[in-house]
N, C-alpha and C positions, 0 to 999 in steps of 0.2 A: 520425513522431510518437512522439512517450514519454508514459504513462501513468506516474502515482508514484501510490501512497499510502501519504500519510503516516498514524499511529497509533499509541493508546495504549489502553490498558483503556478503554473508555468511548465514545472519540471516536475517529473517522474522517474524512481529507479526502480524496477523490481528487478528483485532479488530472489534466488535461491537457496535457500541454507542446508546444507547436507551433512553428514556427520565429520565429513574430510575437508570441505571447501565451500566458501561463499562465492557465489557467481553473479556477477548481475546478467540476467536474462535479456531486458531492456531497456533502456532511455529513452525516454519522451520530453523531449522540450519544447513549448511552444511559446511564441509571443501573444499576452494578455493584453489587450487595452485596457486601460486606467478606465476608473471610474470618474466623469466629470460632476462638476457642480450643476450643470444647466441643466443636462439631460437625467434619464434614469438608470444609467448605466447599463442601456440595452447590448451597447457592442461589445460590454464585459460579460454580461452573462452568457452572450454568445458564442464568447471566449471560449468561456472556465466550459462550458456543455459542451466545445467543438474539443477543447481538453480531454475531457471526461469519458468522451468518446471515444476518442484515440489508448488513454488507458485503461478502460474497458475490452476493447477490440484486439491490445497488444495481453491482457488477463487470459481471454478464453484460447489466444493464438500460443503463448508461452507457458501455464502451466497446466500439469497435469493433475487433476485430483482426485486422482485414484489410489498417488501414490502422497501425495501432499495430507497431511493433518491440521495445518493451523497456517495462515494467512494472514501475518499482520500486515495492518495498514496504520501506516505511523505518519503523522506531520506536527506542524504548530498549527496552533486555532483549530476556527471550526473545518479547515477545507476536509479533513478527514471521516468529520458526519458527513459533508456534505455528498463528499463520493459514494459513502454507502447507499446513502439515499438515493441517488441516484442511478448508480447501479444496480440496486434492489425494484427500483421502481421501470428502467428501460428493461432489465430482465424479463419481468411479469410483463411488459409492454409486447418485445421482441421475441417471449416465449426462449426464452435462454435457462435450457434446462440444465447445462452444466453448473449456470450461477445458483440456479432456482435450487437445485439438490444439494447444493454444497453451502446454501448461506448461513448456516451455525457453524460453516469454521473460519469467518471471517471477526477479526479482533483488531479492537482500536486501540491506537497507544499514543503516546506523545511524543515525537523532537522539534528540535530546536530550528530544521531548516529542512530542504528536499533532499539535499545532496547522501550519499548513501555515508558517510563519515556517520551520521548522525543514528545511522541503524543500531550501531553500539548502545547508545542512550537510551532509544525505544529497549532493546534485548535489558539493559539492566535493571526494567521496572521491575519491584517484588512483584506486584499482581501478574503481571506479566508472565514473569518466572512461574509461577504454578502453574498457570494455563500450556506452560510448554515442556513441564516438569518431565511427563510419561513420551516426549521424542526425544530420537535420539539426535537432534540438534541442538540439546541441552548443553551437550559435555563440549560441544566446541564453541558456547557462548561462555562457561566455565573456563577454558582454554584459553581464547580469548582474553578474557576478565587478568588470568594471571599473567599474561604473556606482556597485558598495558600496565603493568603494576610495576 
């Protein structure tokens, strides 16, 4: 199985990719304050980390990775280093062994927005594609591919 999720400031979908059916597991939506001119954008960053936390906490609550192989984490920009990093770093904080044992099957990709539509984009990267080549959620992103043609 492959785990994705997709995201953007605000909004989270993870998802489940299984050889028969795409599920989304969660939604996380949150309202971000803007960043102002005057200030330093404290109540954003308090934001995006009260964010981060939320889908972090809905990760270790939703999936399993005992059975999971590959994890992507697909958005626009940087906000998709930034989760890792983040997640990488409250893990080793919070001692979060599931993160901590599983973080070489987390992959980064790129779309075009949070909303899960955009999962297709991230699945059709080449690079992409290799890395998910040996699951068997390959053949239903293949499926997919010919079914949008």
């Amino acid at each position: 199985e492959v785990a994705a999720i997709v995201m953007q400031a605000g909004l989270a979908n993870l998802v489940l990719i299984t050889p028969h059916m795409t599920t989304v597991r969660s939604k996380i939506q949150m309202q971000i304050p803007r960043k102002t001119r005057q200030g330093s954008g404290d109540r954003h960053d308090k934001g995006l980390e009260r964010f981060f936390d939320a889908v972090l906490e809905s990760i270790v609550r939703n999936f399993n990775f005992d059975v999971i192989k590959v994890v992507v984490i697909a958005s626009p920009g940087f906000v998709k280093e930034d989760f890792l990093a983040f997640m990488l770093a409250k893990a080793q904080k919070n001692d979060l062994k599931v993160i901590l044992d599983n973080k070489d099957k987390f992959v980064l990709a790129h779309s075009s927005s949070g909303h899960k539509h955009a999962l297709k984009e991230a699945l059709a990267d080449p690079h992409l594609a290799e890395k998910l080549a040996d699951t068997a959620a390959s053949a239903e992103v293949k499926a997919l591919d010919e079914f949008f043609k």
